[in-house]
Residue frames as a rotation matrix with the C-alpha (Angstrom) as fourth column:
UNK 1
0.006 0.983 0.184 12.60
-0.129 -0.182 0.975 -46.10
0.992 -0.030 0.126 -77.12
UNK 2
0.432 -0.098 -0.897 13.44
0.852 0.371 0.370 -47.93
0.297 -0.923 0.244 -73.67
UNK 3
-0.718 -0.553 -0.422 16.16
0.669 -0.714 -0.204 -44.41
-0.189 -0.429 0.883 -72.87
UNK 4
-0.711 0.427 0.559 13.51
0.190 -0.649 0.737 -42.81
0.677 0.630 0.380 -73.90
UNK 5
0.358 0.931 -0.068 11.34
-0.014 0.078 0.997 -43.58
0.934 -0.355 0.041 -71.28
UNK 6
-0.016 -0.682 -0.731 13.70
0.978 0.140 -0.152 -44.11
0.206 -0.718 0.665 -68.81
UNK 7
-0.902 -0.221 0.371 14.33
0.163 -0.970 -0.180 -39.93
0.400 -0.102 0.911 -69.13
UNK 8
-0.183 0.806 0.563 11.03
-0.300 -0.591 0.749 -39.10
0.936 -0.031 0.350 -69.12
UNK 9
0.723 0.603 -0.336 9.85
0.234 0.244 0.941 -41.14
0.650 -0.760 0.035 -66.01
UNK 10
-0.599 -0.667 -0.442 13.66
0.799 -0.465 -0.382 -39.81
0.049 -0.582 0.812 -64.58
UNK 11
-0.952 0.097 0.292 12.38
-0.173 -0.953 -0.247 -36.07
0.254 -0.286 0.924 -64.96
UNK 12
0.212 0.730 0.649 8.71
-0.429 -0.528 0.733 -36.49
0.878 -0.434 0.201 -63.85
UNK 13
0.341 -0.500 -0.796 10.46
0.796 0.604 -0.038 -37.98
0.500 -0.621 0.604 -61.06
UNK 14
-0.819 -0.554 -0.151 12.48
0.573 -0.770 -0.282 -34.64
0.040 -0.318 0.947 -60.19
UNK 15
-0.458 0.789 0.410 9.07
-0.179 -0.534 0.826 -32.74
0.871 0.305 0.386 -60.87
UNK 16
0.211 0.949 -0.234 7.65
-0.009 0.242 0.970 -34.51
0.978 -0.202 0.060 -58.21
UNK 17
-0.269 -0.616 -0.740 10.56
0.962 -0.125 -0.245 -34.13
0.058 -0.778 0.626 -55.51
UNK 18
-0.949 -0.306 0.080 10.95
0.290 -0.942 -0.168 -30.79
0.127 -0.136 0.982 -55.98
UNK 19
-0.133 0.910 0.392 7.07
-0.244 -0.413 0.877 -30.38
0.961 0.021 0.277 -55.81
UNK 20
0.630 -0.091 -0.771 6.71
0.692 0.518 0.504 -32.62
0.353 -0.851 0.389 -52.34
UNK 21
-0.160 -0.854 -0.494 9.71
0.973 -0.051 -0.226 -30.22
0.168 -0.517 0.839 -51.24
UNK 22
-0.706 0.032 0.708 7.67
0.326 -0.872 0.364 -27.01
0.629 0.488 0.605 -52.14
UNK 23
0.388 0.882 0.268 4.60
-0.257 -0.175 0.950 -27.92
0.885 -0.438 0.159 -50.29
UNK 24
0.139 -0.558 -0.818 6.64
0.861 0.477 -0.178 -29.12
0.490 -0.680 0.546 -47.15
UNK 25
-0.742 -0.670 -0.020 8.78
0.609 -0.661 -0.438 -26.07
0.280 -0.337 0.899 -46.89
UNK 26
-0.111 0.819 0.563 5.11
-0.188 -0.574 0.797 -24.12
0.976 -0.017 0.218 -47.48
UNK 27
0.645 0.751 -0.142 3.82
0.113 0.091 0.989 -25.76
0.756 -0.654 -0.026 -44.53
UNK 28
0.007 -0.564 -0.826 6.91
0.999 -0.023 0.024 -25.64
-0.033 -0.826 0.563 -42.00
UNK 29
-0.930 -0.245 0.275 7.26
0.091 -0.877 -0.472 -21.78
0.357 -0.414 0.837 -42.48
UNK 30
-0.132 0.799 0.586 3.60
-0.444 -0.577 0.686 -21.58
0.886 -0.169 0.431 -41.90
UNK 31
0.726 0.290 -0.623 3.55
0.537 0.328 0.778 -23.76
0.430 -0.899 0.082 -38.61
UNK 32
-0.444 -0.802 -0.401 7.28
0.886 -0.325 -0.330 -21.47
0.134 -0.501 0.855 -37.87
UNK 33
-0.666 0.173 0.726 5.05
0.159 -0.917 0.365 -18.44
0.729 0.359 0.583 -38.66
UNK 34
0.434 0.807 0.401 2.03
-0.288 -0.297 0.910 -19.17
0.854 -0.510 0.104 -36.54
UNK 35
0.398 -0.352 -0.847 4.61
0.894 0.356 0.272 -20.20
0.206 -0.866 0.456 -33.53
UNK 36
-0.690 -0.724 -0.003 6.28
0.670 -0.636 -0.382 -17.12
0.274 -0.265 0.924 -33.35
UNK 37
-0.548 0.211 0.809 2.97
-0.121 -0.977 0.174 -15.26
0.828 -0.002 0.561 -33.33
UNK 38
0.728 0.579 -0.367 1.69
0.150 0.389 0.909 -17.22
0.669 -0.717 0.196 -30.56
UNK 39
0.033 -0.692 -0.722 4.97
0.993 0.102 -0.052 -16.50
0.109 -0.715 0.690 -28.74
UNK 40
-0.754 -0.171 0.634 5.00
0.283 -0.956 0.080 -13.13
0.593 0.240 0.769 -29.42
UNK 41
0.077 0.948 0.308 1.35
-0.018 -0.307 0.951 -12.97
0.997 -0.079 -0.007 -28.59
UNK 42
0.473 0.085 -0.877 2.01
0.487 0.804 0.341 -14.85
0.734 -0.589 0.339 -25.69
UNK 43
-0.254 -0.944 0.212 4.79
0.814 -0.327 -0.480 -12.50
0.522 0.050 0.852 -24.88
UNK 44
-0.575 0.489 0.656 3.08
-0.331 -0.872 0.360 -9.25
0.749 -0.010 0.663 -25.42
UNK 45
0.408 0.894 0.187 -0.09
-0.288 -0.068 0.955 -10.66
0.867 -0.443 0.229 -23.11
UNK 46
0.545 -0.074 -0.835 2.27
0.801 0.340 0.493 -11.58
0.248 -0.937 0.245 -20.35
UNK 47
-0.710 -0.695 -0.118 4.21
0.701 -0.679 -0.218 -8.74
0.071 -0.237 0.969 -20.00
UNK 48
-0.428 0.804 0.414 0.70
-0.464 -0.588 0.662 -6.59
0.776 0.091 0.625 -20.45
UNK 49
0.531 0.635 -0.560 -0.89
0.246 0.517 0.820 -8.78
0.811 -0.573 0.118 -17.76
UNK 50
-0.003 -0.917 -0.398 1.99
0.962 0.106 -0.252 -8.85
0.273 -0.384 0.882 -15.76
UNK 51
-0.842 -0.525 0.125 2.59
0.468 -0.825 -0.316 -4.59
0.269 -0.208 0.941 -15.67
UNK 52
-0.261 0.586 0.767 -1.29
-0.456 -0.775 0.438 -3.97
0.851 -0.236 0.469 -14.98
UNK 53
0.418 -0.044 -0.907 -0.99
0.614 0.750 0.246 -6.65
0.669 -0.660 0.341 -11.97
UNK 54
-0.380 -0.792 -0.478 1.35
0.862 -0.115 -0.493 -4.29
0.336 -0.599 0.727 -10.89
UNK 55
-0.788 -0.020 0.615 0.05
0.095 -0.991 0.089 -1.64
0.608 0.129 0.784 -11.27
UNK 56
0.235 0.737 0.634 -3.22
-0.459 -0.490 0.741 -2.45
0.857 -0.465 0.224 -9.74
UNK 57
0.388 -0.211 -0.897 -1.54
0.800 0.560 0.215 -4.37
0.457 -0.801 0.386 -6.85
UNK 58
-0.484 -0.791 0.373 0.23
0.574 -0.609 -0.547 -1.08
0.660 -0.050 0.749 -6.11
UNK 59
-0.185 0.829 0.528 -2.79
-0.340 -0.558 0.757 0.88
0.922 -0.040 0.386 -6.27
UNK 60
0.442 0.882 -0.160 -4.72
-0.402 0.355 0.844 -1.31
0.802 -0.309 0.512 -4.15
UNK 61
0.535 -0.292 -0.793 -2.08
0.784 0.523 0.335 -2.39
0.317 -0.801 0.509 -1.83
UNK 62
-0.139 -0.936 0.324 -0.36
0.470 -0.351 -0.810 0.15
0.872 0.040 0.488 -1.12
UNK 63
-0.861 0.093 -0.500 -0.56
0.504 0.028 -0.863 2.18
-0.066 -0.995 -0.071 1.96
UNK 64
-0.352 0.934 0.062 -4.07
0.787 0.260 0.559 2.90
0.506 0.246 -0.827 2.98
UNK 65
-0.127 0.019 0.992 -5.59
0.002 -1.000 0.020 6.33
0.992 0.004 0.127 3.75
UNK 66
0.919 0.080 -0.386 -6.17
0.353 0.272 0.895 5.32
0.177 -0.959 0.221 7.60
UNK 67
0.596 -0.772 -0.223 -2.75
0.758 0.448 0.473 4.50
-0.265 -0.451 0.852 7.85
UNK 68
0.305 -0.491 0.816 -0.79
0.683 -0.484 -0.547 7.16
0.663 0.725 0.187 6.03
UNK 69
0.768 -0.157 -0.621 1.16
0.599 -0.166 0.783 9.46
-0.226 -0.973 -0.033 8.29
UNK 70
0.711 -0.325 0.624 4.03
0.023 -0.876 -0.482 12.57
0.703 0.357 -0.615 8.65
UNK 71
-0.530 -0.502 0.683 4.72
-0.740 -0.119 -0.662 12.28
0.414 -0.856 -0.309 12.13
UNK 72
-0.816 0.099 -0.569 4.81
0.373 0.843 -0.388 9.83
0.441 -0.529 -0.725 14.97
UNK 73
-0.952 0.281 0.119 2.76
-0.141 -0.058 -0.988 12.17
-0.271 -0.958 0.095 16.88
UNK 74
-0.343 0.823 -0.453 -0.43
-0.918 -0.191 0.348 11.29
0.199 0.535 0.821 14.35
UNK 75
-0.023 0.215 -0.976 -0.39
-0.253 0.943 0.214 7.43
0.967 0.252 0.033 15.08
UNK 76
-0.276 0.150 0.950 -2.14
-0.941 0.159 -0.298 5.76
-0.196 -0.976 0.097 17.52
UNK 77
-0.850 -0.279 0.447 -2.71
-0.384 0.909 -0.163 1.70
-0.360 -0.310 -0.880 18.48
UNK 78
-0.069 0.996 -0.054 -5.93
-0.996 -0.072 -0.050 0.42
-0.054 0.051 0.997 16.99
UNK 79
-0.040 0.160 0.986 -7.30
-0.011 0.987 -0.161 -3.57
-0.999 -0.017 -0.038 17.22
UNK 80
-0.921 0.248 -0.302 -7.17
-0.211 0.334 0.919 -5.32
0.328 0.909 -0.255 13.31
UNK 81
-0.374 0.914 -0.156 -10.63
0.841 0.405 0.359 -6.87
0.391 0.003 -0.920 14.61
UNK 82
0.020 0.609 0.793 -13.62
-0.085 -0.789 0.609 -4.25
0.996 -0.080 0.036 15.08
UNK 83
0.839 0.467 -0.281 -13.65
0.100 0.375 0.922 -5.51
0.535 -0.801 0.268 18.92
UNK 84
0.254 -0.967 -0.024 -10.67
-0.312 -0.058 -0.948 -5.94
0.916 0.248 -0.317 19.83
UNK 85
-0.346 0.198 -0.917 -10.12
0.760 0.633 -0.150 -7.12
0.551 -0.749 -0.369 23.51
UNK 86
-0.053 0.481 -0.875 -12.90
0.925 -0.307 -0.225 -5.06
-0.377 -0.821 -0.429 25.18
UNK 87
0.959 0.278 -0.061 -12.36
0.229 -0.880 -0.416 -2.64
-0.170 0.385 -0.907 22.58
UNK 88
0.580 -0.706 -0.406 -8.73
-0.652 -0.701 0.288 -2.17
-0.488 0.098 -0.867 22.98
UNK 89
0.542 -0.430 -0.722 -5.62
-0.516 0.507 -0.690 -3.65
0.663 0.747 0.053 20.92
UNK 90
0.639 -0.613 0.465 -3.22
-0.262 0.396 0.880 -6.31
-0.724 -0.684 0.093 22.31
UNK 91
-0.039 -0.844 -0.535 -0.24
-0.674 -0.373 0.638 -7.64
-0.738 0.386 -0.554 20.81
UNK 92
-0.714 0.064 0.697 -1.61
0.553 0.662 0.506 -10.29
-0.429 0.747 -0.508 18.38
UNK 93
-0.065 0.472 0.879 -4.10
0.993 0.117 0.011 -7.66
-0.098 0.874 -0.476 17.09
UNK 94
0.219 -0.207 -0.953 -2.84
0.595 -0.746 0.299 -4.64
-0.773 -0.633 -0.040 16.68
UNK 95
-0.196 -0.691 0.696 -1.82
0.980 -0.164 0.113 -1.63
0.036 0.705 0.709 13.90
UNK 96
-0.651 -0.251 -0.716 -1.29
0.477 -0.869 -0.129 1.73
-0.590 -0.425 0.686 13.54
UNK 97
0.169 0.669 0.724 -3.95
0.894 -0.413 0.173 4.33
0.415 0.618 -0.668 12.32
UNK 98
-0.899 -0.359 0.251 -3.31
0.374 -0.927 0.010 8.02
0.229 0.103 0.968 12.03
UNK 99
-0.766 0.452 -0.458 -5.64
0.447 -0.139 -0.884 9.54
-0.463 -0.881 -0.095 14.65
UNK 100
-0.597 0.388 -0.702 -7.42
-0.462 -0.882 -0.095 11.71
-0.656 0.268 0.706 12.32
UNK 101
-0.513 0.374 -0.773 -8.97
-0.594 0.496 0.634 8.06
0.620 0.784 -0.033 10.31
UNK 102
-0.974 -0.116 0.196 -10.17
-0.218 0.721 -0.658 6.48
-0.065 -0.684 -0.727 13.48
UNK 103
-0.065 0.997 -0.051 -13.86
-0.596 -0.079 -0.799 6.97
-0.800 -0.021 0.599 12.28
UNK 104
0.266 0.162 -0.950 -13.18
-0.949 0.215 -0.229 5.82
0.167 0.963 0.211 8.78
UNK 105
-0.695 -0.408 -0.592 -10.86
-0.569 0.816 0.105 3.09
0.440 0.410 -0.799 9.76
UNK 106
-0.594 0.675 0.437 -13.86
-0.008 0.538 -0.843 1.62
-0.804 -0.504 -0.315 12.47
UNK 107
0.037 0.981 -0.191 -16.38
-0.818 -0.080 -0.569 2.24
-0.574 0.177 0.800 10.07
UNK 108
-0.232 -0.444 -0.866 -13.91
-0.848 0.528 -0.044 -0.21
0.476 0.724 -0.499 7.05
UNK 109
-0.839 -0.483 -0.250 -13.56
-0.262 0.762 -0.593 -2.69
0.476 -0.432 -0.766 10.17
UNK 110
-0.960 0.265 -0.095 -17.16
0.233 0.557 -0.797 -2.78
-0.158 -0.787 -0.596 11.94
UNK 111
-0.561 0.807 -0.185 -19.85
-0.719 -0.364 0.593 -2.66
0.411 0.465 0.784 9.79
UNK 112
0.235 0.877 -0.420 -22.71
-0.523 0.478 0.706 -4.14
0.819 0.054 0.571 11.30
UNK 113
-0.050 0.000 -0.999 -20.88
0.317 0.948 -0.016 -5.80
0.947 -0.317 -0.048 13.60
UNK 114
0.759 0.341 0.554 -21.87
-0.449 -0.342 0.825 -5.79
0.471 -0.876 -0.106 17.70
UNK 115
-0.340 -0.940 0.012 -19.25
-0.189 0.056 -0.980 -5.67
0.921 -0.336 -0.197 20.40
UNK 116
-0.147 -0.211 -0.966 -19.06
0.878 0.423 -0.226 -7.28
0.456 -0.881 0.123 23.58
UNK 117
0.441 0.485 0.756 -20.10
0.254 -0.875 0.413 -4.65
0.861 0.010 -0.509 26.50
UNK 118
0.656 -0.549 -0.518 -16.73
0.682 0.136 0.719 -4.08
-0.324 -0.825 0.464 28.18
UNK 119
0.755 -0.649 0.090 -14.35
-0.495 -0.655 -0.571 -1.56
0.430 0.386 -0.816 28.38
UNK 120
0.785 -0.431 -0.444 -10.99
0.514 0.854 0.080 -2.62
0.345 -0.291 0.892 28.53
UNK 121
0.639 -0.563 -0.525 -7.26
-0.272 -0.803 0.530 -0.60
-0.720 -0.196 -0.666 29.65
UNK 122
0.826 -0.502 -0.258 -4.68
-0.255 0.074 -0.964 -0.07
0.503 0.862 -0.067 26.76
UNK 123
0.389 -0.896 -0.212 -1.56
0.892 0.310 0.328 -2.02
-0.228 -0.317 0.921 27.37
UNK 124
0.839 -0.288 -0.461 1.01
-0.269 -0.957 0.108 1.00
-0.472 0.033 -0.881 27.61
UNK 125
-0.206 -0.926 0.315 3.64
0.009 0.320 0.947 -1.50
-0.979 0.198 -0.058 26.01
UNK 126
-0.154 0.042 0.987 1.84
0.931 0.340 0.131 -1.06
-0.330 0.939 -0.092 22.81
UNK 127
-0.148 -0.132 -0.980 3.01
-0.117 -0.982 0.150 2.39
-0.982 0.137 0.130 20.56
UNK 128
0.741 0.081 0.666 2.47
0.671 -0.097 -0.735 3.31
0.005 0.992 -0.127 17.01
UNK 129
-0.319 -0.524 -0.790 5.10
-0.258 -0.754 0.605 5.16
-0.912 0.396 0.105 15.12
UNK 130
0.940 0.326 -0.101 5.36
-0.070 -0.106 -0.992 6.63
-0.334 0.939 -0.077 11.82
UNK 131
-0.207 -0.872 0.443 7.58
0.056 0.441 0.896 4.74
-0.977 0.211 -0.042 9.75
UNK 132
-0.964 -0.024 0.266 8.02
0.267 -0.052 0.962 5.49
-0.009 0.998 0.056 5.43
UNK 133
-0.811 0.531 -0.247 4.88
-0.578 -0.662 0.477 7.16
0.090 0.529 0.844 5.66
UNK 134
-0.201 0.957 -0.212 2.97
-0.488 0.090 0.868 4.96
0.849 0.278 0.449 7.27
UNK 135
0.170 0.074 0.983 1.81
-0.867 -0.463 0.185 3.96
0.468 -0.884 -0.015 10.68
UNK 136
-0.013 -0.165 -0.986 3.03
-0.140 0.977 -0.162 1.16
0.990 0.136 -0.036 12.18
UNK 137
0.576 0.309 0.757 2.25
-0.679 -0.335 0.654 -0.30
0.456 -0.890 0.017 15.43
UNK 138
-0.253 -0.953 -0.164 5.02
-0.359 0.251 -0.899 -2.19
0.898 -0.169 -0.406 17.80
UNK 139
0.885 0.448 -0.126 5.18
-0.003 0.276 0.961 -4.08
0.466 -0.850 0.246 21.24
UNK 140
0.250 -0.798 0.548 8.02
-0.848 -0.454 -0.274 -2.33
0.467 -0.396 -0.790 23.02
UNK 141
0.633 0.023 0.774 8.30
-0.472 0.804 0.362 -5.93
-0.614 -0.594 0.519 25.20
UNK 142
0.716 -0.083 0.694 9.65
0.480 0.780 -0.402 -7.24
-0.508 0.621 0.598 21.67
UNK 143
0.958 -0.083 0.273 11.06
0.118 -0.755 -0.645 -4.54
0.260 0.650 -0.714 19.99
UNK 144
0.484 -0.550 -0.681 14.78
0.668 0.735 -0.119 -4.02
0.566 -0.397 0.723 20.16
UNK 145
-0.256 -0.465 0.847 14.81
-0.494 -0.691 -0.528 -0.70
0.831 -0.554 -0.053 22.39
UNK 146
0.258 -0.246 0.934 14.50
-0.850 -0.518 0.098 -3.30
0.460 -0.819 -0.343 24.96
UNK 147
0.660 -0.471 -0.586 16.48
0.258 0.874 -0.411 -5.51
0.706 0.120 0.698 24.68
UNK 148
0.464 -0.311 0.829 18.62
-0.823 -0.497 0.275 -6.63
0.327 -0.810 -0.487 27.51
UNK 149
-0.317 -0.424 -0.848 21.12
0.299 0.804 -0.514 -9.53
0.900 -0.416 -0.128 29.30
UNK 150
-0.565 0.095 -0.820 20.53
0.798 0.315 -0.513 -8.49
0.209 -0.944 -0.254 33.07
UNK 151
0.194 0.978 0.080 18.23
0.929 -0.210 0.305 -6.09
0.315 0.015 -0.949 34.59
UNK 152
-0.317 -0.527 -0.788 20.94
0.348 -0.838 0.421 -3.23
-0.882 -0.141 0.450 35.56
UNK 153
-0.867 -0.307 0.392 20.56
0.485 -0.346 0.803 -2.90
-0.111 0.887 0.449 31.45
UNK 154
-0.290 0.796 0.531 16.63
0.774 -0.132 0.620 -1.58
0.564 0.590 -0.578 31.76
UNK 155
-0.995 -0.100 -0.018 14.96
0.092 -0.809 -0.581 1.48
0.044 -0.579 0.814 32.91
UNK 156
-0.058 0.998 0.036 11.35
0.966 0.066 -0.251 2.54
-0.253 0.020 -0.967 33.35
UNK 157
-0.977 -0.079 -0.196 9.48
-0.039 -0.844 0.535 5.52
-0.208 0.531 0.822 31.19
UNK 158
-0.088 0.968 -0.237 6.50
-0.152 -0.248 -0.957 6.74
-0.984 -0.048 0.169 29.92
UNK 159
-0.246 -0.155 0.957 5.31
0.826 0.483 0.291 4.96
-0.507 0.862 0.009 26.43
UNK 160
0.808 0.277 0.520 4.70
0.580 -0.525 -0.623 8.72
0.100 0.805 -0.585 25.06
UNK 161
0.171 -0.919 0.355 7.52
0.564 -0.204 -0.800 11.52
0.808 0.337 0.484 24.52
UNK 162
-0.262 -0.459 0.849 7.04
-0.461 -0.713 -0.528 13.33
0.848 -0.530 -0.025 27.35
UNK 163
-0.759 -0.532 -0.375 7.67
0.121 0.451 -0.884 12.34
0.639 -0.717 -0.278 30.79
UNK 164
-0.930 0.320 0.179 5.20
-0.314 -0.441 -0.841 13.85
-0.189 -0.838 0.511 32.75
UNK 165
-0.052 0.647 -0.761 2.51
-0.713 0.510 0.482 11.36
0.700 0.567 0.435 33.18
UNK 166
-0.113 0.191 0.975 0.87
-0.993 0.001 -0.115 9.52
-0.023 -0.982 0.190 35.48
UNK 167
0.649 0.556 -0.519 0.15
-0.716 0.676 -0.172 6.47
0.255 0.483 0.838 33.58
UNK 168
0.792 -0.226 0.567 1.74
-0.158 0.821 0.548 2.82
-0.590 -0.524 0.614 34.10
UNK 169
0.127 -0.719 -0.684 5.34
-0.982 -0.187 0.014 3.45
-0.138 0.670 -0.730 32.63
UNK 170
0.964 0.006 -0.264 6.89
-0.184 0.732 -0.656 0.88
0.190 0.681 0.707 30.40
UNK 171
0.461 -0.867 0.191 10.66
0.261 0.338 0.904 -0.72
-0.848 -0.367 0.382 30.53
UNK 172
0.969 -0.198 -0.149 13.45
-0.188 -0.193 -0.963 0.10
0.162 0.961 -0.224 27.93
UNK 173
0.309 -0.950 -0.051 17.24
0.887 0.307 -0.346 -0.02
0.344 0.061 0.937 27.59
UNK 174
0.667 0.077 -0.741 18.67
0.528 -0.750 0.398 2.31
-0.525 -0.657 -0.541 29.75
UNK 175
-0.619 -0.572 -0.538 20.99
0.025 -0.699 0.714 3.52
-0.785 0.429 0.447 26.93
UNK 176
-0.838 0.179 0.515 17.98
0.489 -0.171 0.855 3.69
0.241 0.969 0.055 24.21
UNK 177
-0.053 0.966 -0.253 16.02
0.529 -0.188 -0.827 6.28
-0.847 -0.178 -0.501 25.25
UNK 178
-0.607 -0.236 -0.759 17.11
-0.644 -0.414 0.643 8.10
-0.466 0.879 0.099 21.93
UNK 179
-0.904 0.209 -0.372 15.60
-0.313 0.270 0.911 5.54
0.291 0.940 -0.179 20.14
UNK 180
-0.451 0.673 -0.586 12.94
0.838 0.095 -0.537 5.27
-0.306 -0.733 -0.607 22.00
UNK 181
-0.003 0.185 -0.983 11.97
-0.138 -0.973 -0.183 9.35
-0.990 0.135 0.028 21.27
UNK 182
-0.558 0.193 -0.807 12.46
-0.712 -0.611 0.346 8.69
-0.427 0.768 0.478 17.47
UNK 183
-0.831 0.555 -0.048 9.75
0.461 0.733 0.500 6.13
0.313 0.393 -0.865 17.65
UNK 184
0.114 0.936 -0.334 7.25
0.986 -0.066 0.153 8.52
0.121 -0.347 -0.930 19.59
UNK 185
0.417 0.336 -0.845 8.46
0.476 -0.872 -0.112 11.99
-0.775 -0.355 -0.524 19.28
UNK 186
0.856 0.158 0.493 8.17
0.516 -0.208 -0.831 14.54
-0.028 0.965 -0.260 16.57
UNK 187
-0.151 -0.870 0.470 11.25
0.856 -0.353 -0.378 16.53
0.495 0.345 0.798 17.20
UNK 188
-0.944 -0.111 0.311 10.01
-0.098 -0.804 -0.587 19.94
0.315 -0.585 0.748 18.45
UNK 189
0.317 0.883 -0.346 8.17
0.652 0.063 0.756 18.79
0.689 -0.465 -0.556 21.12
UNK 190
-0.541 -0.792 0.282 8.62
-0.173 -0.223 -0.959 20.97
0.823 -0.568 -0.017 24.15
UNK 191
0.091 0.345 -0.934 8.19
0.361 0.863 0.354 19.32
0.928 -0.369 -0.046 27.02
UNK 192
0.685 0.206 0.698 7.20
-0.554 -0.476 0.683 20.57
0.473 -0.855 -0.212 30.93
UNK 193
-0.566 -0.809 0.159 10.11
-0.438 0.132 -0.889 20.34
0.698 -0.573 -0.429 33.38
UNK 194
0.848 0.431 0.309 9.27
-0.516 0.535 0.669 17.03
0.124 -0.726 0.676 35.72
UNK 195
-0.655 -0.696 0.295 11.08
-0.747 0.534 -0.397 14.45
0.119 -0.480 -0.869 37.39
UNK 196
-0.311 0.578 -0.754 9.49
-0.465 0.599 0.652 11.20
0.829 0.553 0.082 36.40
UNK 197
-0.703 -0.371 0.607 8.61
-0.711 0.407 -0.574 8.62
-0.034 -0.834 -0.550 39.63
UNK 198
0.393 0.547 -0.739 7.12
-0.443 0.817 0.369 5.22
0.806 0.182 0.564 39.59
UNK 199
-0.304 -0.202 0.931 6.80
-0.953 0.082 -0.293 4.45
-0.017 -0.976 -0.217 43.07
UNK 200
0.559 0.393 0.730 6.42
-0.216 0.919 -0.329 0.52
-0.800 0.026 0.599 43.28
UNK 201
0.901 0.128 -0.414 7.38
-0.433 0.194 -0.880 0.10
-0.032 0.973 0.231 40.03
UNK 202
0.388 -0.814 0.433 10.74
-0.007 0.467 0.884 -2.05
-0.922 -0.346 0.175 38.81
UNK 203
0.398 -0.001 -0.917 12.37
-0.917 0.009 -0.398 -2.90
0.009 1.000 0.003 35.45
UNK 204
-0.012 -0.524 0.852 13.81
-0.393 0.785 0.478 -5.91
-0.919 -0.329 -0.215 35.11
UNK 205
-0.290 -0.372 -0.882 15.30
-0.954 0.041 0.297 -8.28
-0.074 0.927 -0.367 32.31
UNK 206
-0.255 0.409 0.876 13.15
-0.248 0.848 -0.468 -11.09
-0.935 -0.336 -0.115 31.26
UNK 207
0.283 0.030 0.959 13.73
0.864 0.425 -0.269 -13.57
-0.415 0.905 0.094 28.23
UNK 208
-0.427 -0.768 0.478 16.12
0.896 -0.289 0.336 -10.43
-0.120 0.572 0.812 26.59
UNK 209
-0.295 0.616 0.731 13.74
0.220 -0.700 0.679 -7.88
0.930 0.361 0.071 26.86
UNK 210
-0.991 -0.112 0.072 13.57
-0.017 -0.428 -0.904 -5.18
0.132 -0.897 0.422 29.58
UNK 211
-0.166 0.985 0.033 9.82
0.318 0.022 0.948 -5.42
0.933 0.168 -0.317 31.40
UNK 212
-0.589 -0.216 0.778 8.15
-0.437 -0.725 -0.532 -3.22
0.679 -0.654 0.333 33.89
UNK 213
0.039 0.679 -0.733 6.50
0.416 0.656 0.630 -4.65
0.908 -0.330 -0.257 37.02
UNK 214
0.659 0.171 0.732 5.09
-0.529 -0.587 0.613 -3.89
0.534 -0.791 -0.297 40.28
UNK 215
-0.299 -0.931 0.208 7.75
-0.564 -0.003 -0.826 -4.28
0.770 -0.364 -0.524 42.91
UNK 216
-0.054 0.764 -0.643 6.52
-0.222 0.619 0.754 -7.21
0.973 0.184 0.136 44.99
UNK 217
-0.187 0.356 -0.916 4.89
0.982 0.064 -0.176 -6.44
-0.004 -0.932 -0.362 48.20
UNK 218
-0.902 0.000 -0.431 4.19
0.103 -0.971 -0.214 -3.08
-0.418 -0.238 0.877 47.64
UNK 219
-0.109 0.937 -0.333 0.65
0.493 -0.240 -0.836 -3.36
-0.863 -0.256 -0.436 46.45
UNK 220
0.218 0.752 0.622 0.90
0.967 -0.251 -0.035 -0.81
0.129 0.610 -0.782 43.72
């Protein structure tokens, strides 16, 4: 009677392991089940978040119809602020806009807003080229067609492709006027036979970088 019982309370013993081991396993695949779809999910919504980020960062950053460009000869200097000094750019606010946006890009930059009632003169050291399709403006002072060690290394030029021009020329390396031209000329310009001259005028090499200045005592 005593082995008797003994078995029985042995097997509802095993009955009750193996149950306890059923409902366990039940619940670990279901907490392994709802992790994976939260990773998955997780997965799926970052990579989906993630590729329309790009996409609209692309969109929306990319270059801007102002700015867009073919040729150098389309881009001109414009202030980032609607003012700009006196109206014109300088070299802390400056970018290129393709000549044909210069309404749109003022209108983007100066709604509502009122400007100072000065005209100012455009620095000739500041050029726009077109660069990957879009305009990009530059301070030749910085830039490394004029770069220089002594002042034999600079010349003096006009900041557009052709020469013939009265305007306050700029300094450059006297061996980059090539580069120079494929920052400001389209290729088939043709250009009127002159002979540049900047009476007064000097180049000279100052802090690595060729700069143009009146010649001192001459006034001008």
């Amino acid at each position: 009677m005593v082995r008797r019982a003994a078995l029985l309370m042995s097997l509802l013993m095993l009955v009750w392991a193996s149950a306890c081991s059923s409902s366990h396993g039940g619940t670990d695949s279901g907490v392994d089940a709802a992790a994976d779809s939260a990773v998955d999910s997780g997965s799926d919504a970052a990579v989906d978040s993630g590729s329309d980020a790009a996409v609209d960062s692309g969109s929306d950053g990319g270059t801007t119809p102002w700015a867009s460009c073919t040729a150098n000869s389309e881009c001109v200097v414009m202030p980032v602020t609607c003012c700009g000094t006196c109206g014109q750019a300088s070299a802390s606010d400056m970018v290129g806009v393709n000549s044909s946006h210069i309404s749109e890009y003022r209108g983007d930059r100066c709604d509502g807003i009122g400007c100072p009632a000065c005209a100012g003169e455009p620095d000739p050291n500041l050029i726009a080229t077109c660069e990957a399709g879009t305009c990009r403006a530059l301070d030749v002072r910085t830039d490394p067609v004029s770069a220089c060690t002594v002042s034999s290394d600079c010349t003096l030029r006009i900041n557009t492709c052709c020469m013939c021009s009265f305007d306050p020329p700029i300094a450059i390396r006297a061996d980059g006027e090539a580069d120079f031209q494929a920052l400001v000329c389209d290729g088939d310009e043709v250009c009127p036979e002159c002979a540049p001259a900047f009476p007064n005028w000097a180049a000279y090499c100052q802090v690595n970088h060729c700069a143009a200045g009146i010649t001192p005592g001459t006034g001008g």
